[in-house]
C-alpha positions as CSV (number, residue, x, y, z in Angstrom):
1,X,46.3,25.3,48.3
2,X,43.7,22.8,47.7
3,X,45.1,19.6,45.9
4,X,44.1,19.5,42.2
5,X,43.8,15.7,40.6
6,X,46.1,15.8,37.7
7,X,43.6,15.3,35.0
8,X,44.6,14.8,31.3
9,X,42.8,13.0,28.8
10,X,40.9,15.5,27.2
11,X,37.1,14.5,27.3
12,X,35.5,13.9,24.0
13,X,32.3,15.7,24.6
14,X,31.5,18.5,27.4
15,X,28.1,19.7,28.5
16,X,27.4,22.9,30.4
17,X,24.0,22.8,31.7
18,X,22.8,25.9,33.0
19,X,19.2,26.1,35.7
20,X,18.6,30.0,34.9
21,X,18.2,31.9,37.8
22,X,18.5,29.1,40.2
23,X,19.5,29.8,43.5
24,X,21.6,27.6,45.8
25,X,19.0,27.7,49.3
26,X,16.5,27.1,46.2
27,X,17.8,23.3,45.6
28,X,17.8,22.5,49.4
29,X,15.4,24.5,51.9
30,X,16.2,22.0,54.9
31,X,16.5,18.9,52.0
32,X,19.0,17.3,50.0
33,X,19.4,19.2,46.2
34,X,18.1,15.2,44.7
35,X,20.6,14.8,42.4
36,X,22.0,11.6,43.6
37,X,24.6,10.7,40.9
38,X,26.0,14.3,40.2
39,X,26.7,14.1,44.3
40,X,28.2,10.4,44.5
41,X,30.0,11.2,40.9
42,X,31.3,14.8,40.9
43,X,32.3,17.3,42.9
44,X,30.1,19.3,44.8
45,X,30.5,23.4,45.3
46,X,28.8,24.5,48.5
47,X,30.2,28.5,48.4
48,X,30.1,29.6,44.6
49,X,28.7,32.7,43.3
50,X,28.5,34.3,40.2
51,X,30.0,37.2,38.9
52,X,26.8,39.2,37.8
53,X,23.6,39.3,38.7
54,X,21.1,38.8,35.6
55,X,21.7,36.8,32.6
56,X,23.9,38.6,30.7
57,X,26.5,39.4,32.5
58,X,26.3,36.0,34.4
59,X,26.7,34.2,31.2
60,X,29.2,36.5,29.9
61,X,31.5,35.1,32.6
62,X,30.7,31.8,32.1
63,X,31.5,31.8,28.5
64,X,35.0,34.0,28.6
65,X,36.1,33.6,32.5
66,X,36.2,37.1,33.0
67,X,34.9,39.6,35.5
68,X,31.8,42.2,34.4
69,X,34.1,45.4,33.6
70,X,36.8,42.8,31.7
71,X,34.1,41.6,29.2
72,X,31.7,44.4,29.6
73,X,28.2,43.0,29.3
74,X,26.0,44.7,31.9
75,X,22.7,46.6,32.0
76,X,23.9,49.9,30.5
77,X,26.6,48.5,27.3
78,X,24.4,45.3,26.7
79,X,26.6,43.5,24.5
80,X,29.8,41.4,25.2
81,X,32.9,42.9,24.2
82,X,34.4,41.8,20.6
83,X,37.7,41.6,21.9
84,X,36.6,38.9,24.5
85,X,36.9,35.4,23.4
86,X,34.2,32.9,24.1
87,X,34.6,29.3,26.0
88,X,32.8,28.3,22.2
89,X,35.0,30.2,20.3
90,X,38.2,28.7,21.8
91,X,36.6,25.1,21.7
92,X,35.6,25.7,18.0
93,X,39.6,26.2,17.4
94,X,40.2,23.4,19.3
95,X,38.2,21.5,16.9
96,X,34.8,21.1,18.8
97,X,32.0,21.6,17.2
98,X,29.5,24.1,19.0
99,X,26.1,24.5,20.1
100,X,24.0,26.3,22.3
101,X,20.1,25.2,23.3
102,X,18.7,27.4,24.7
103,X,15.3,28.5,26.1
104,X,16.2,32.5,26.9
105,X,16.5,34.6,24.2
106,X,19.1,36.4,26.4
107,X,22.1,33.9,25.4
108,X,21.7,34.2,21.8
109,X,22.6,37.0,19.1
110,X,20.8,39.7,21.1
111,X,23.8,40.5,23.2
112,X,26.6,38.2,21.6
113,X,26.3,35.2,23.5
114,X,25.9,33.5,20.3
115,X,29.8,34.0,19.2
116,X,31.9,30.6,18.6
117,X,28.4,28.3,18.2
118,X,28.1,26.3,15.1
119,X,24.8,26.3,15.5
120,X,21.9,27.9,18.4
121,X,19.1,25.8,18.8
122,X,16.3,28.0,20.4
123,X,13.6,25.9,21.7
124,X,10.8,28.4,22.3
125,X,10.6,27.9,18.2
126,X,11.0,23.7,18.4
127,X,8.2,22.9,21.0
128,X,4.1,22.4,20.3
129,X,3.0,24.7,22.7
130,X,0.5,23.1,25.2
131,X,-1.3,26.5,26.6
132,X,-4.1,28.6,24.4
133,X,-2.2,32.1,23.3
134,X,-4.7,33.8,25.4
135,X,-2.2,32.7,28.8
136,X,0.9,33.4,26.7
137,X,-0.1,36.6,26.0
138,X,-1.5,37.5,29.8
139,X,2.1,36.3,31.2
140,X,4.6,37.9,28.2
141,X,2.1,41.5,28.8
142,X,4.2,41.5,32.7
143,X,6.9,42.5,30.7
144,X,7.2,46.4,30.1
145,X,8.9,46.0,26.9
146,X,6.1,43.0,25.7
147,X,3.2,45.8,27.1
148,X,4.6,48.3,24.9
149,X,4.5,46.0,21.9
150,X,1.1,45.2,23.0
151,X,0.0,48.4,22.4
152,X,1.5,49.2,19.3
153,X,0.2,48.9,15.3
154,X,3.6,46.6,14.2
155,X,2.8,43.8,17.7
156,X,-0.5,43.7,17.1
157,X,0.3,42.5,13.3
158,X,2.6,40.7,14.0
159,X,1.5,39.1,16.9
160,X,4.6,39.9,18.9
161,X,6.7,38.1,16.2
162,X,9.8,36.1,18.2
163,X,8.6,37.7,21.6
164,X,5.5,36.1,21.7
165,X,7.4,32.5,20.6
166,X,9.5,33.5,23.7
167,X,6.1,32.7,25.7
168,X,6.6,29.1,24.8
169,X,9.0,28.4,27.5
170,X,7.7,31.2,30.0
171,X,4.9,29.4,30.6
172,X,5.6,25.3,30.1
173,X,8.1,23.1,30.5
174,X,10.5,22.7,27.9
175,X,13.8,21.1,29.5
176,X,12.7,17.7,28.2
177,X,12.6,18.7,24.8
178,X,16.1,20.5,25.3
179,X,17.7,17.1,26.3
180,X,16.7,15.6,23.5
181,X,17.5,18.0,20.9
182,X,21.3,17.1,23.0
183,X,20.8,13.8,23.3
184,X,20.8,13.8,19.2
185,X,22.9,16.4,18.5
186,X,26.1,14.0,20.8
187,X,24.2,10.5,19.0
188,X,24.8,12.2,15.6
189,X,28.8,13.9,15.9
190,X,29.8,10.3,17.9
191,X,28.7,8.6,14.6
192,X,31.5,10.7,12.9
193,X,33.9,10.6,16.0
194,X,33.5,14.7,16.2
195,X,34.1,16.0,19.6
196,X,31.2,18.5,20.7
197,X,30.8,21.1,23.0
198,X,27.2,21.8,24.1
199,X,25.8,24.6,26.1
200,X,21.9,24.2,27.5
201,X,19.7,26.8,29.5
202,X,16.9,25.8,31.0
203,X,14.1,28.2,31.9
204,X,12.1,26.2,34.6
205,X,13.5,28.0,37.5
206,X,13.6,31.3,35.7
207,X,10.5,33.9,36.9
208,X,7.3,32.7,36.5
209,X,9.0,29.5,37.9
210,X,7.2,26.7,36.8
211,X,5.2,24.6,39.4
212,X,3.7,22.3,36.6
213,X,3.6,21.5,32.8
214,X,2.4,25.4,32.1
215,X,2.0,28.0,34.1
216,X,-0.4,27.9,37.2
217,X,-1.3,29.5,40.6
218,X,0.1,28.0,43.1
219,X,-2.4,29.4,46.2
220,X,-5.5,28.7,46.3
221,X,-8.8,31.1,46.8
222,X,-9.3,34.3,44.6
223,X,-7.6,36.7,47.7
224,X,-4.5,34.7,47.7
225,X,-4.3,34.1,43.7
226,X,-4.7,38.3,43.3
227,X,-1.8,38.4,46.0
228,X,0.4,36.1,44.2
229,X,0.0,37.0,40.8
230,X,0.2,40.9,42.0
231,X,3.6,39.4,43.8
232,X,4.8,38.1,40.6
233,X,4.4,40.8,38.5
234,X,5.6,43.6,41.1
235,X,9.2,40.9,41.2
236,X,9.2,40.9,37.5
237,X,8.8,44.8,36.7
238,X,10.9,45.7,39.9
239,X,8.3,48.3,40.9
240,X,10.6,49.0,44.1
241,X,13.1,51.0,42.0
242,X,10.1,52.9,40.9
243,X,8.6,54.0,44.4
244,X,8.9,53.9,48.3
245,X,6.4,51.7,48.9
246,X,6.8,47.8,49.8
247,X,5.0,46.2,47.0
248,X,5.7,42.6,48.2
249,X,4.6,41.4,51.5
250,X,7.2,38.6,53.4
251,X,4.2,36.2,53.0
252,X,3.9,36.7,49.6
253,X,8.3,36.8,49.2
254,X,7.8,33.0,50.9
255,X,5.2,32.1,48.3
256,X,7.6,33.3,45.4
257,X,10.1,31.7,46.8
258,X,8.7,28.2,47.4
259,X,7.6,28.5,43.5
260,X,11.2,28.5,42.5
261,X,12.3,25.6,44.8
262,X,9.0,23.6,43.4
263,X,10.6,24.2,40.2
264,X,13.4,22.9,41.1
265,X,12.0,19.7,42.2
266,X,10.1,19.5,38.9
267,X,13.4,19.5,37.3
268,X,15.9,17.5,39.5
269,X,15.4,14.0,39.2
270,X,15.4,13.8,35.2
271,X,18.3,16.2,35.6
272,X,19.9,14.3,37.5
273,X,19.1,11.3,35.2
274,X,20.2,13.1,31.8
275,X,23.8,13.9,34.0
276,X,24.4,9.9,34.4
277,X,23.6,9.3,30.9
278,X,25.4,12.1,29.3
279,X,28.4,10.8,32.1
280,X,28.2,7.3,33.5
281,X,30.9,5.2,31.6
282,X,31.7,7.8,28.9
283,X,34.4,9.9,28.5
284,X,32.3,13.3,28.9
285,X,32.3,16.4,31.3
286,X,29.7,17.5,32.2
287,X,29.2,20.9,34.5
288,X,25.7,21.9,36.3
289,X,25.1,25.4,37.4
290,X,23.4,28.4,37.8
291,X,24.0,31.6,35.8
292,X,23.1,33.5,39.0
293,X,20.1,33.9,41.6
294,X,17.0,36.0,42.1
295,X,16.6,37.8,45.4
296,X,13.9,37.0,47.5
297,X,13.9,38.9,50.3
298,X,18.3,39.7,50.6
299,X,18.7,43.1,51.2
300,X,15.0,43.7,52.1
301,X,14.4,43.9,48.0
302,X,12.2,41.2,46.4
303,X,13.1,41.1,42.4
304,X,13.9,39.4,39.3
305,X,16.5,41.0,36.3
306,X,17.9,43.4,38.9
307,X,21.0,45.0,38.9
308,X,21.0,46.5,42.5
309,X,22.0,42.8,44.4
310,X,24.6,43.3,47.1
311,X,27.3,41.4,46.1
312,X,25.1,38.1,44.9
313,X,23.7,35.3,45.8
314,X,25.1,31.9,46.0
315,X,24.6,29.4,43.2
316,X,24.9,25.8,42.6
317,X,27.8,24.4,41.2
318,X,28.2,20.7,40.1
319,X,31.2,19.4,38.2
320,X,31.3,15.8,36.9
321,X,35.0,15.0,35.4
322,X,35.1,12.6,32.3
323,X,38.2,10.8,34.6
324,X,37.4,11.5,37.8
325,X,34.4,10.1,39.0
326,X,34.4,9.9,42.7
327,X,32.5,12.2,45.1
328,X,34.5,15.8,46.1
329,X,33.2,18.2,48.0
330,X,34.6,21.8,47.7
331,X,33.5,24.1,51.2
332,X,36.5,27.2,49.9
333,X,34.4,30.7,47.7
334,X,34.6,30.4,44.6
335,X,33.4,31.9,41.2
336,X,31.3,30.4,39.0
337,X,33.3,32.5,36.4
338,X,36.3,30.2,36.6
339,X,34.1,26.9,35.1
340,X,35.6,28.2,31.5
341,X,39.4,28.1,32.9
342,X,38.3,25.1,34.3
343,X,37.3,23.3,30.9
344,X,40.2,24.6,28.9
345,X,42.9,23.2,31.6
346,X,40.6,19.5,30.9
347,X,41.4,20.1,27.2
348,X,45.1,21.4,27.4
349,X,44.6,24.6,26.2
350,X,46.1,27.9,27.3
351,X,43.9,29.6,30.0
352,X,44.3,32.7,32.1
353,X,45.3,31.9,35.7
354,X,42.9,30.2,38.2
355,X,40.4,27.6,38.1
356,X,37.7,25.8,40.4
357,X,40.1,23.9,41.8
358,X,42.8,26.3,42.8
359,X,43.8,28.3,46.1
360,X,45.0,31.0,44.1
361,X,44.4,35.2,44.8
362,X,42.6,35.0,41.5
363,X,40.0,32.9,42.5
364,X,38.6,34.1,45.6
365,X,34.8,35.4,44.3
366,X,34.6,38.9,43.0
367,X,30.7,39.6,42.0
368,X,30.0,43.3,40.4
369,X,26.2,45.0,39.7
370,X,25.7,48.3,37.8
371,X,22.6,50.2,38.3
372,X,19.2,49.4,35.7
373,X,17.5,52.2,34.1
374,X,13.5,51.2,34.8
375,X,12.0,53.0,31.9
376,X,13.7,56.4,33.3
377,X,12.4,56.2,36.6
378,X,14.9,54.7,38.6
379,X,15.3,56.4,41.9
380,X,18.4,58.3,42.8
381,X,18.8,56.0,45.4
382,X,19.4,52.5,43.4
383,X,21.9,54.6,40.9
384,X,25.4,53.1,41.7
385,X,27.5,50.5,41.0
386,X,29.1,47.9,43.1
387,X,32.3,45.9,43.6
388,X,32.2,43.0,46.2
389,X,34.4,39.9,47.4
390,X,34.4,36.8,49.8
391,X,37.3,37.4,52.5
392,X,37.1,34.7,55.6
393,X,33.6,34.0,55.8
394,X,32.7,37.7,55.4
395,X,31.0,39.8,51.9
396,X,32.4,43.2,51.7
397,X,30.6,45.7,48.9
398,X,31.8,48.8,47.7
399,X,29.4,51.4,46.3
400,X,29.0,55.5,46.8
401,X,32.4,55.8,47.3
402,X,32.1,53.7,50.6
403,X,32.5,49.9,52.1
404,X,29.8,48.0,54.1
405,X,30.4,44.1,55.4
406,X,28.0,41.2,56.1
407,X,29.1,38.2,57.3
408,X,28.4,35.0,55.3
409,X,25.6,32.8,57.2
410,X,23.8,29.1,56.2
411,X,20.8,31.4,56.3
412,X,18.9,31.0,53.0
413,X,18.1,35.2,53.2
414,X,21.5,36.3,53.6
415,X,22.0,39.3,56.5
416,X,21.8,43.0,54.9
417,X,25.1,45.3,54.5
418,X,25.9,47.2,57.6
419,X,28.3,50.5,56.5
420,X,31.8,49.8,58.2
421,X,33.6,52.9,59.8
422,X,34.8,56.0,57.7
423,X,38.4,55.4,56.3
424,X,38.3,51.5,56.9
425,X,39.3,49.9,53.6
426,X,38.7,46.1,53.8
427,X,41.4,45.5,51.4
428,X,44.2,46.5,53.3
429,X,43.2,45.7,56.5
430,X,41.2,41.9,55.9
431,X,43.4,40.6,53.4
432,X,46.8,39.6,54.3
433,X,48.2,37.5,51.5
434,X,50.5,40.2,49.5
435,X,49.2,38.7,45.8
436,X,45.7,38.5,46.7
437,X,45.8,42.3,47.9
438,X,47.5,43.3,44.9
439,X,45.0,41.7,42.8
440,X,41.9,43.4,44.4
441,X,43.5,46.7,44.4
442,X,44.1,46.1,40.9
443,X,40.6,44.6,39.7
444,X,39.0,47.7,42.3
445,X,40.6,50.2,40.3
446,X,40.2,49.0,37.0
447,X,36.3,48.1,38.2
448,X,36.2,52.4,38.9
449,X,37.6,53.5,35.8
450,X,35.1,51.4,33.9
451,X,32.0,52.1,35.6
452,X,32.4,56.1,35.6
453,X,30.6,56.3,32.2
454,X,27.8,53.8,33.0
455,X,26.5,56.6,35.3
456,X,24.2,59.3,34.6
């Protein structure tokens, strides 16, 4: 059992800052992840991962602490369950007010994310754009659904309406203006002593992955600008789900890759500046994650918004207590999904068991992907759905029917799935605690009956 600090003054504001997409080799490759205070400050989570693998269900267990098939936002049902209550919507009762800023339309009304804010500040529509429309629109047309618009009589009119406002933060930096649309939201409700929950996104580290103000190349010479840029839209479109062919060269995979941890060091040190304001001498808790990461190379795939990840990718995970403020670090698995269990322990609120903090059999990482439909053309192939957990240093997936293993590594490309034997079951033969084994029997089974109907 890890110790847990008894913690009980509840804080008067918390922040939940979330890097979309960001992965956890992303912030380091061979270097420190530069955020200074959050590490001498907070405690540190080396070995989290989230529960889903694109934004919706990802966010989905941030906001209600439950697993993909509890609150049912994946690729196929695209919305959040009703009848699962929201982080904002328990805060709200607690007499928080609410907000979410936001620069991916994916957290907002689209798919229910938006349920318990007050209010949803989307910054694509707040921010002077600093690009000519032409750029906007040759980066939004990567996107199928934006190409189909393109071509239609109702896009054309309308110019692409909200999607083409979307563009704002696809291809410039906008993270500034979403700490100050914060910053005055907290300077305003402290005024008249209202506690406030706030949840940001930032897009930086989110496909294109910014490498400057706005959008920009990052090789140089025409060959190795047509390679990128054919890179970037190949990961975006997931073309591989499409065809047999290896649309993204290793070279290339590196390039890709190095633009999202160039992102990342756009973004860290004014991060990690807005985390010391928003927590040095205040009575504030502030959290700093990921929502999940893209896959560069894991599994042999190279993609963005994919729903065929084995098992996840690692995220960071940063939590600075409003009591609390020495350094921690946390080596144990964990889910990223147990931040909003977390929170409502800080505030002395009923939560369902587990939280960052505890040894428990809930809170050993479970991660779940079900299959995405690519216009129809999805090959047989990448049509399942998959169950996986963290067991003593080792990921074990379950898809087809059948289980494969790969042991966990400090490799940033983690090692691919290799089938284990016929008839071996992980479950029963890995896990020896009785209450952990009854719990992933219990979340395998109810994982099955759920995803029955999401297949063709």
């Amino acid at each position: 059992m890890r110790p847990y600090i008894c913690l009980v003054s509840k804080p008067q504001n918390i922040i939940l800052i979330v890097a979309d997409s960001l992965r956890y080799d992303s912030m380091h490759l061979g270097t420190a992840p530069g955020l200074s205070y959050a590490e001498s400050h907070g405690t540190k989570f080396t070995e989290a991962r989230s529960a889903g693998c694109w934004t919706l269900p990802a966010t989905a267990s941030l906001f209600t602490g439950l697993m993909p098939h509890e609150h049912g936002a994946t690729s196929q049902t695209r919305k959040l369950s009703e009848h699962a209550p929201t982080l904002a919507e328990r805060l709200q009762l607690d007499g928080f007010k609410t907000y979410q800023v936001t620069a991916n339309v994916v957290t907002t009304e689209i798919f229910g994310l938006d349920r318990g804010f007050d209010e949803v500040h989307k910054i694509w529509g707040m921010v002077q754009p600093k690009f000519k429309k032409t750029l906007r629109f040759a980066v939004l047309a990567g996107k199928p659904r934006v190409r189909k618009m393109l071509m239609s009589k109702d896009g054309l009119v309308n110019e692409l309406s909200e999607d083409l406002t979307v563009g704002n933060c696809w291809v410039q930096n906008t993270f500034e203006d979403s700490f100050e649309v914060a910053r005055k939201i907290l300077q305003r409700n402290e005024q008249k002593n209202e506690r406030s929950f706030i949840f940001i996104n930032m897009m930086e580290s989110h496909f294109p992955y910014h490498i400057g103000p706005t959008f920009k190349l990052s090789q140089k010479g025409l060959k190795n600008k047509t390679k990128e840029i054919k890179g970037l839209y190949h990961l975006l479109n997931q073309s591989f789900l499409k065809k047999d062919k290896e649309y993204i060269q290793p070279k290339i995979a590196e390039v890709i890759q190095k633009r999202q941890h160039e992102s990342w060091k756009i973004l860290q040190q004014k991060l990690d500046e807005y985390i010391q304001e928003l927590h040095e001498d205040k009575n504030n808790l502030v959290v700093f994650c990921s929502d999940h990461g893209d896959n560069f190379g894991d599994q042999e795939w190279y993609y963005h918004f994919s729903n065929v990840t084995d098992a996840g990718n690692k995220v960071p995970l940063f939590w600075m207590d409003n009591e609390s403020k020495t350094s921690r670090v946390i080596h144990t698995p964990v889910s990223s999904r147990f931040i909003q269990n977390s929170i409502l322990k800080k505030c002395g609120l009923e939560h369902a068991n587990g939280t960052l903090f505890d040894d428990e059999q809930f809170t050993l990482p479970i991660m779940q992907s079900y299959w995405y439909d690519n216009n129809g053309k999805t090959m047989d192939k990448f049509i399942y759905n998959q169950f996986c957990f963290v067991q003593d240093k080792m990921r074990y997936v379950y898809k087809n029917g059948n289980w494969s293993a790969a042991r966990i590594t400090e490799n940033s490309i983690e090692p691919k799935f290799e089938p284990l034997p016929t008839g071996v079951d992980p479950i029963q033969e890995t896990v020896s605690d009785l209450e952990r084994k009854s719990f992933l029997i219990k979340s395998l089974a109810e994982f099955n009956s759920f995803q029955k109907d999401l297949l063709p």
